[in-house]
PLY file of the C-alpha trace (Angstrom):
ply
format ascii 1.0
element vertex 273
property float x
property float y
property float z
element edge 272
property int vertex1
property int vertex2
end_header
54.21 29.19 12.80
50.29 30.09 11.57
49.28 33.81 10.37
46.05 34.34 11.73
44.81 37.50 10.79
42.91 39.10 12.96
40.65 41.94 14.13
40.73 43.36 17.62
37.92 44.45 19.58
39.09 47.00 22.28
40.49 50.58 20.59
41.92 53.97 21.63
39.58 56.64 21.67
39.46 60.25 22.67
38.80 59.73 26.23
41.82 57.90 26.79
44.22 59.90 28.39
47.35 62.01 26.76
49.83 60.30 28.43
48.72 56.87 28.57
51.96 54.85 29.66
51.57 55.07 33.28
50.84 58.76 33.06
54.29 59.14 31.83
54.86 61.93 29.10
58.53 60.98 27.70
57.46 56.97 27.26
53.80 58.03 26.07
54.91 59.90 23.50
58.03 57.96 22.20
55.72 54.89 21.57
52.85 57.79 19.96
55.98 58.45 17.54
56.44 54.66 17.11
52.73 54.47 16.25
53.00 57.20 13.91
55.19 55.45 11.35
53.18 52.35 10.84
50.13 53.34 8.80
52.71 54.15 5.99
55.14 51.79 6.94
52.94 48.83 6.78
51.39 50.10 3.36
55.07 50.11 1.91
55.56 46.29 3.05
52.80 45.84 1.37
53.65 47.04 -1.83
57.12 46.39 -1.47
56.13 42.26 -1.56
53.50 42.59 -4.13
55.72 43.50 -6.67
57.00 39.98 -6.26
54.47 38.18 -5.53
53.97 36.79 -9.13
57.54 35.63 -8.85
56.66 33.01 -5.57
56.99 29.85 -6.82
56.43 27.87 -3.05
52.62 27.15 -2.66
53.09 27.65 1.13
54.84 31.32 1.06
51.94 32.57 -1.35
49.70 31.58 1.29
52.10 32.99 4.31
52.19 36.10 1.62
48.42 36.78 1.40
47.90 36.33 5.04
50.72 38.71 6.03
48.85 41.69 4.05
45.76 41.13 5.80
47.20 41.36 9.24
49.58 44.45 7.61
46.78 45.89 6.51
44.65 45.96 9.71
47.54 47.37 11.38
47.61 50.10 8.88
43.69 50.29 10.22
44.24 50.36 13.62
47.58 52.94 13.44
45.25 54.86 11.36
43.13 55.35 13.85
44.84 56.46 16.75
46.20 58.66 14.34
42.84 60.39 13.99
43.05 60.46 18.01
46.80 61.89 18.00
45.21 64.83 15.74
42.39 65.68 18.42
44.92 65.94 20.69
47.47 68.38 18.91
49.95 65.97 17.14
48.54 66.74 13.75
52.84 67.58 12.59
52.67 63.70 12.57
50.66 63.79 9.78
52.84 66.16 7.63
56.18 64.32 8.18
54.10 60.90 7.10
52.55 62.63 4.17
56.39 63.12 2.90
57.26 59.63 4.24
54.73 58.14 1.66
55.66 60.19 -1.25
59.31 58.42 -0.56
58.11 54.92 0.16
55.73 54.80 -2.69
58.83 56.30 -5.00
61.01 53.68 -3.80
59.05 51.02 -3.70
58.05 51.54 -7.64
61.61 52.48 -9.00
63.26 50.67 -7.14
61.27 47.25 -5.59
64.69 44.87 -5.11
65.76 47.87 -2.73
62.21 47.91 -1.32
61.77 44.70 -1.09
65.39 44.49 0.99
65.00 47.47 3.14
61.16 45.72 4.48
63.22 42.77 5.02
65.14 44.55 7.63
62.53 46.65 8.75
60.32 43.22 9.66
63.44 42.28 11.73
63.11 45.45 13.75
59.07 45.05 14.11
59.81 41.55 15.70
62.54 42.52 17.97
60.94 45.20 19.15
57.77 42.17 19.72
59.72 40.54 21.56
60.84 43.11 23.80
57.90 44.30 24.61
56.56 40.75 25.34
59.23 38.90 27.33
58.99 41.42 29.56
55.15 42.72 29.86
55.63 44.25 33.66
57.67 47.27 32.32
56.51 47.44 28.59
52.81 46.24 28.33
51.71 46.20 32.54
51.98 50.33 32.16
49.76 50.99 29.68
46.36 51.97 29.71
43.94 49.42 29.02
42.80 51.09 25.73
46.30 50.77 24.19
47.31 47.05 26.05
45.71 45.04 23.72
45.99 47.14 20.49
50.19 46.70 21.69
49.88 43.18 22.59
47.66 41.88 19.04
50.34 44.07 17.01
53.26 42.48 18.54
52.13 38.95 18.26
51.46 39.64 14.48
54.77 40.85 14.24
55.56 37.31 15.19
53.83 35.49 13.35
54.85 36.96 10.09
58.27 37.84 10.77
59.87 35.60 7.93
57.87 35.90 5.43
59.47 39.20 3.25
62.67 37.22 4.09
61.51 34.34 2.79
59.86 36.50 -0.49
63.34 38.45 -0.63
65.54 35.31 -1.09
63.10 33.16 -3.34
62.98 36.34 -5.59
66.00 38.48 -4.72
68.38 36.69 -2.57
71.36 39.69 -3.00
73.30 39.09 0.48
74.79 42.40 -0.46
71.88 44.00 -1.15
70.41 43.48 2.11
73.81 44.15 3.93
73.21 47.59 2.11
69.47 48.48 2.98
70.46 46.49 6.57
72.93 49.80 7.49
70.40 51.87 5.99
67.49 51.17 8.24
70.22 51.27 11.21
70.55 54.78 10.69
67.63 56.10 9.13
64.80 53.98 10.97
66.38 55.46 14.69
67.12 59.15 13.15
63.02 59.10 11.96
61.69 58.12 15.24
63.88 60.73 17.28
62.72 63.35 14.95
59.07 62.26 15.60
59.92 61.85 19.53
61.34 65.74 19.63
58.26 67.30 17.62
55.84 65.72 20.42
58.19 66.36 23.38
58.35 70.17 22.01
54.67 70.39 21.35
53.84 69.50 24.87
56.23 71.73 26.89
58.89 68.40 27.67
61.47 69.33 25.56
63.76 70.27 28.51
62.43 68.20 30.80
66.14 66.89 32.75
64.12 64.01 34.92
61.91 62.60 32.12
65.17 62.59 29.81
66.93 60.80 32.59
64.08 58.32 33.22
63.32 58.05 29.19
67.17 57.21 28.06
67.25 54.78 30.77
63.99 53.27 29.77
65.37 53.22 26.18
68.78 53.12 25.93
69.87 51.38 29.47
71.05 47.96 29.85
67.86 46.46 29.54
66.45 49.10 27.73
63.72 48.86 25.19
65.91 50.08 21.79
68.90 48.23 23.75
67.77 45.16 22.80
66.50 45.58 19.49
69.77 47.28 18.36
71.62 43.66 20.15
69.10 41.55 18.02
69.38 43.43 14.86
72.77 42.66 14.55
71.85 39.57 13.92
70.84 40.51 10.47
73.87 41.11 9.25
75.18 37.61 9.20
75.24 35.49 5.92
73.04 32.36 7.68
70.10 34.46 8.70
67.04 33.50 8.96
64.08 34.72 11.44
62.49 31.50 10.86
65.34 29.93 13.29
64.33 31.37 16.40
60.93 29.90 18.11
58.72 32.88 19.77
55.53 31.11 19.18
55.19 31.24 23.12
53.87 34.74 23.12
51.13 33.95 20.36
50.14 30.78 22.51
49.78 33.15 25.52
48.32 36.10 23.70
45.46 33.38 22.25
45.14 31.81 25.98
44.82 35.36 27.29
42.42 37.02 24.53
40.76 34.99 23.21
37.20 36.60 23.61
38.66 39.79 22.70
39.12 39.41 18.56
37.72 37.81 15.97
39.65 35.85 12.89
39.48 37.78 9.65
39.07 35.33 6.32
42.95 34.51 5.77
43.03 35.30 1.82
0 1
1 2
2 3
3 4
4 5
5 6
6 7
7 8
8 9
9 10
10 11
11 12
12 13
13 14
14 15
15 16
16 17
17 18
18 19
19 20
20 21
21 22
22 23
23 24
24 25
25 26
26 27
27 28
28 29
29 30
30 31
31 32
32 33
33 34
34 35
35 36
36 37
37 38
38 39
39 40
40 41
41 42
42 43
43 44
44 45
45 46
46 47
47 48
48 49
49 50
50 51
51 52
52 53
53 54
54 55
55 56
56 57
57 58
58 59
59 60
60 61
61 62
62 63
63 64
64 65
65 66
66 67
67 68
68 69
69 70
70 71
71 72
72 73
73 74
74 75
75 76
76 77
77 78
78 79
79 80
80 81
81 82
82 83
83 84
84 85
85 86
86 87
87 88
88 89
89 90
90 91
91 92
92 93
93 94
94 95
95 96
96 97
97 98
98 99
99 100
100 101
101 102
102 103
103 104
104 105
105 106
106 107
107 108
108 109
109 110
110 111
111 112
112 113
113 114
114 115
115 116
116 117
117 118
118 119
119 120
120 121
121 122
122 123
123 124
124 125
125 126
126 127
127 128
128 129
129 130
130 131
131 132
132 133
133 134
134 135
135 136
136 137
137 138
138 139
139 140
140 141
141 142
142 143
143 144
144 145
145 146
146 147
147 148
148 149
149 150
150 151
151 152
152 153
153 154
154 155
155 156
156 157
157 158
158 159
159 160
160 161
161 162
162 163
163 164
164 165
165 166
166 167
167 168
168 169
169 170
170 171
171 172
172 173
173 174
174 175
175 176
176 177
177 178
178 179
179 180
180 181
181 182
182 183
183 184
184 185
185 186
186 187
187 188
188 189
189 190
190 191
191 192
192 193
193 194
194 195
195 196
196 197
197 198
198 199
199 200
200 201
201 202
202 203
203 204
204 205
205 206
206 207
207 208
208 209
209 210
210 211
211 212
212 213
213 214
214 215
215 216
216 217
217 218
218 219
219 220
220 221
221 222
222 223
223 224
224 225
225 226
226 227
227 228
228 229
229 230
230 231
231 232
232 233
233 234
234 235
235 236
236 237
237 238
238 239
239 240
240 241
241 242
242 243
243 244
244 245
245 246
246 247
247 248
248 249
249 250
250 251
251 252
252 253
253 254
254 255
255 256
256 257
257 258
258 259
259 260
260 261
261 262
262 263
263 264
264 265
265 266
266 267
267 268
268 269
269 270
270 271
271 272
């Protein structure tokens, strides 16, 4: 599958509304706390690979390798911005908990880069289930949200898809500890869930929803029902666990075929390198 990195041309901005998934407060701000971990996030993958990237040997991954920071570090960009947007509108608390988030990541990823470089691993797993969720079924995760935020969604996701092997790929041509990524595997099972509730609760508590009984009811469902939204990441990520893994051995290139058919007009190709 190609990286194509890419720059959209449709953005949040302060006159899109609060609650911009259907009008819905829970969902809105659940994927606002989602949002809020990826500026970081994305800088750590970043960092986490470059302290191997002297050590890729395969001509193709060090091209796969240079292409996946420019599309991490537009998301960074793009996160970064609505951000800026989540601050106008009161959520500024995000910015404290990420501010301690970065000390962490930036610690880790320096002291200890085979851990790093294993806990992105399984962190890009997540990022391309949850792509996948959102895209196989666009009439309850992408349909609902305002225009503004559809496309900046949609681009991420794809992105997600495109790149999804490539710190695997990195991990085993310079690491390749099956125990090591078992390890930083349970890790990001617990912590990864634990960060984003935290995140969910401040913004639920800052805008009066806390104790809101019918948006809880309608939220877990949306989340954690059958065909919930973490439902079928946390089905998916179990994957990860196995020996044989590999992202590379499941075909989504569908949704970046449909996403190109569909958007064509509405970003522009960034130089790959």
């Amino acid at each position: 599958m190609s990286i194509v990195p890419r720059k959209i041309s449709r953005h949040p901005n302060a006159a899109t509304p609060t609650y911009w998934f259907d009008g819905k407060g829970f969902e809105s701000l659940f994927f606002n706390a989602v949002s809020s971990t990826f500026p970081e996030g994305e800088r750590f993958f970043v960092l986490s690979v470059r302290n191997f990237a002297e050590q890729i040997q395969d001509e193709g991954l060090k091209i796969d390798v240079a292409r996946f920071m420019r599309q991490e570090g537009q998301h960074s960009r793009e996160h970064d911005a609505h951000m800026r947007i989540l601050d106008t509108q009161g959520f500024g608390m995000l910015r404290q908990v990420s501010r301690f988030d970065r000390l962490l990541m930036r610690w880790t990823a320096k002291f200890l880069p085979r851990y790093a470089l294993a806990v992105t691993t399984a962190v890009e797993h997540v990022t391309a289930l949850a792509a996948v969720a959102l895209l196989e079924n666009e009439a309850k995760y992408l349909d609902p949200m305002h225009e503004d935020y559809r496309l900046m969604w949609h681009w991420h996701a794809v992105e997600e898809i495109e790149h999804k092997a490539v710190t695997f790929d990195v991990f085993e041509e310079a690491v390749g500890s099956y125990t090591l990524r078992f390890i930083a595997a349970l890790y990001v099972a617990v912590i990864f869930p634990l960060i984003l509730f935290i995140r969910h609760l401040f913004l639920l508590a800052k805008e009066g929803l806390l104790f809101d009984v019918a948006g809880w009811r309608r939220g877990m469902s949306f989340l954690l029902g059958r065909e919930g939204f973490l439902t079928k990441i946390a089905v998916g990520y179990s994957r990860f666990f196995r020996r044989n893994f590999n992202p590379a051995n499941t075909d989504d290139s569908r949704y970046v075929v449909e996403f190109e058919e569909r958007y064509g007009m509405h970003f522009s190709h960034l130089p790959a390198a």
